[in-house]
C-alpha positions in Angstrom: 4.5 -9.8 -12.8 1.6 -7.7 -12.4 2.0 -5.0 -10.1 -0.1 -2.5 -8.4 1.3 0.5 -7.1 -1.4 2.8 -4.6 0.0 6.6 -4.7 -1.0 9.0 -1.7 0.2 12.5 -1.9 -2.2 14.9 -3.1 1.2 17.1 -4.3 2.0 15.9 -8.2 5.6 18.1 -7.3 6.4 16.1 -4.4 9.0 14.1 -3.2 6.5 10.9 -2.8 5.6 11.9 -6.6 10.1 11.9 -7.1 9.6 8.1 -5.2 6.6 7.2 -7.4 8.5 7.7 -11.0 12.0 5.9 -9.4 10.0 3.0 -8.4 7.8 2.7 -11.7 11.3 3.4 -13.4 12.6 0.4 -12.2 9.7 -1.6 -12.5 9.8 -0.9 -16.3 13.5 -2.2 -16.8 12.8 -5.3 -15.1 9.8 -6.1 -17.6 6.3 -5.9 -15.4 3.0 -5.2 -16.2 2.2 -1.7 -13.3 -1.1 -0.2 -13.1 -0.8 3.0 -10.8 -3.6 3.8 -8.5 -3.4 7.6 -7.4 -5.9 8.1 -4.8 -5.9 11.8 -4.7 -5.7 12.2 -8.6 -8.7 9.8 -8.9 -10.3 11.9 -5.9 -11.0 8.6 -4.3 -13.7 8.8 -1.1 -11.8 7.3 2.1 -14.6 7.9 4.2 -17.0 4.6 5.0 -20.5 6.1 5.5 -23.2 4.6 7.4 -25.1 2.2 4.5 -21.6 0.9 3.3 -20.5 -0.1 7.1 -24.1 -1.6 7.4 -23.5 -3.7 4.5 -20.3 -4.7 5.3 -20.9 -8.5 6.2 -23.1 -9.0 3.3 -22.1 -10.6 0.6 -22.4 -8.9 -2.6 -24.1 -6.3 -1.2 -20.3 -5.0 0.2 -19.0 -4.4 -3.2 -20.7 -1.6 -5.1 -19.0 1.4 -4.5 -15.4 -0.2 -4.8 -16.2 -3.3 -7.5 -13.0 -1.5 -10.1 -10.7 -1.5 -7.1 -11.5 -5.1 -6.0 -10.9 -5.7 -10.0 -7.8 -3.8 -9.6 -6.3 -6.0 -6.4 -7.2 -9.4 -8.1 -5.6 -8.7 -11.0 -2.3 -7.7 -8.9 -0.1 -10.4 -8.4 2.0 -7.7 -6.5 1.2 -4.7 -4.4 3.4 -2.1 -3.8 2.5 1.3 -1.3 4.2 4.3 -1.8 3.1 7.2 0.5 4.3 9.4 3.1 3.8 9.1 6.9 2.2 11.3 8.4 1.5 11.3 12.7 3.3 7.8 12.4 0.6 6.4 10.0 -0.4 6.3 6.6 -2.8 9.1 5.0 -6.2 9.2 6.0 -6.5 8.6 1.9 -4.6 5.3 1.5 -6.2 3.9 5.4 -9.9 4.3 3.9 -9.2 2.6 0.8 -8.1 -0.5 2.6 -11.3 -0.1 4.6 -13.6 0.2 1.9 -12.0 -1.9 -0.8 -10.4 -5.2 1.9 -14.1 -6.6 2.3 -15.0 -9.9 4.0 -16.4 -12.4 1.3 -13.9 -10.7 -1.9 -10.6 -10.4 0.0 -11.0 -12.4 3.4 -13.1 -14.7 5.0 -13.7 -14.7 8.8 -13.1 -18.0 10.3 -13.9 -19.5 13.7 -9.9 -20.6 14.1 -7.0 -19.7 15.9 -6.5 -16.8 13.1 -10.0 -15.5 12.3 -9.2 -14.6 9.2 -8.4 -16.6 5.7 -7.3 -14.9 3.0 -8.4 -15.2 -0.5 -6.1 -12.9 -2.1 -4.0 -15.9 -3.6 -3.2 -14.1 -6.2 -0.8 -11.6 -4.8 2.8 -13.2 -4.2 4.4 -9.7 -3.5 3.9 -6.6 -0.9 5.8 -3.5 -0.9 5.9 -0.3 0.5 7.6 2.9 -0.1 7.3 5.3 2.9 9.0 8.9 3.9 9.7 10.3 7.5 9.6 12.9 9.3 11.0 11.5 12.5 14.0 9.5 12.8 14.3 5.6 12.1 14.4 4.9 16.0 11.1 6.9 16.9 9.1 5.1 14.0 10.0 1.7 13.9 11.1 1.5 18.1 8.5 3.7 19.8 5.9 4.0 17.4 6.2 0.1 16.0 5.4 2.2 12.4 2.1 1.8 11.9 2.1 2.1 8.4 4.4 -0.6 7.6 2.5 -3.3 9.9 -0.7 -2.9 8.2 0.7 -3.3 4.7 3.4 -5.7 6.1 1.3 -7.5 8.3 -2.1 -6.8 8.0 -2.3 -7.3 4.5 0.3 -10.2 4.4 -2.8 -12.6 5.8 -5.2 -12.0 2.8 -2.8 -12.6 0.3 -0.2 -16.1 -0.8 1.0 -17.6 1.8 4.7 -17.9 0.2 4.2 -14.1 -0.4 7.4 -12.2 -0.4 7.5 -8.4 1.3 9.9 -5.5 1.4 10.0 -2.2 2.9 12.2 0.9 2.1 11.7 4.2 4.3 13.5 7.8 4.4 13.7 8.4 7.6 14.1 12.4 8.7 12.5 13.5 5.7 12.5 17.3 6.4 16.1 17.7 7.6 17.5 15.5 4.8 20.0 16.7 2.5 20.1 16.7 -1.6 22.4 13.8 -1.6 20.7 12.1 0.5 17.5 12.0 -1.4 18.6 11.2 -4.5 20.5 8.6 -2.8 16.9 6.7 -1.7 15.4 7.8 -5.1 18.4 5.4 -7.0 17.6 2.6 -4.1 14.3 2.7 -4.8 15.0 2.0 -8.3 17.6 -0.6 -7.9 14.9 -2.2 -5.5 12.2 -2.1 -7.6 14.2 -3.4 -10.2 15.2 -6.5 -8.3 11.5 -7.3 -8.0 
């Protein structure tokens, strides 16, 4: 399968960076084909400025600034997220590219239907994501509804095949957890991604 992992953590020593290499790790022994998207080490622009907002609804006219990321998704036939969450939500980093790169006319269509939207990302059959946690696994997913998680769970999950399959692994209490424990996620992130 080709995959497409999106990296956001502008740290190359961090623990998302520790998640990043398990999951590719594990991609590798189960035989797929990843490209790796690292927003900050690309220095990727989140930020949709007034002209690109304007042209948002045209087609054609929508796809300048991002045309190698929409090349990028449709060559995916999986995407996978790994990021940390930060005030209950992705990075600001990771939110604008699915702004600016999830355009009407390349990725979606809006229809007059019960669900407004059709997607025409038929080409991805797998969504993943990757997440650490601050807070504990209660807050996020109970109180907050994880914000993160829905938009690639959910959000996304209507652009792409409609028999798509999904998965999420998070490390919850981040700051508090031990050595063990880390390591611990980094081998299920592995075993996980090797299962794909």
């Amino acid at each position: 399968m080709r995959i497409l992992v999106v990296h956001a953590h502008p740290l190359r020593e961090s623990f998302s960076a520790a998640v990043l290499a398990s999951l590719l790790k594990g991609l590798s022994a189960a035989g797929h084909e990843v490209l790796v998207l690292d927003l900050y080490a690309e220095g990727f622009d989140p930020v949709m400025r007034a002209e690109e907002r304007a042209r948002y609804m045209e087609r054609g006219a929508n796809t300048g600034a991002i045309a190698e990321h929409l090349r990028q998704v449709r060559w995916a036939e999986g995407l996978i997220a790994v990021y940390p969450t930060w005030w209950y939500g992705p990075p600001a980093i990771l939110k604008g590219w699915l702004e600016r790169v999830f355009v009407p006319h390349e990725t979606f269509e809006i229809v007059d239907a019960p669900n407004p939207v059709r997607g025409l990302l038929t080409n991805i059959r797998l969504l993943g994501g990757v997440s650490t946690y601050g807070s504990p696994w209660w807050l996020v997913r109970l109180v907050m509804h994880d914000p993160g998680r829905t938009i690639v769970l959910r959000g996304l999950r209507q652009l792409v095949a409609k028999d798509c399959r999904t998965f999420w692994l998070g490390l919850y209490r981040m700051d508090t957890a031990s050595e063990a424990r880390r390591r611990a996620f980094l081998a299920e992130v592995e075993q996980r991604a090797g299962r794909i």
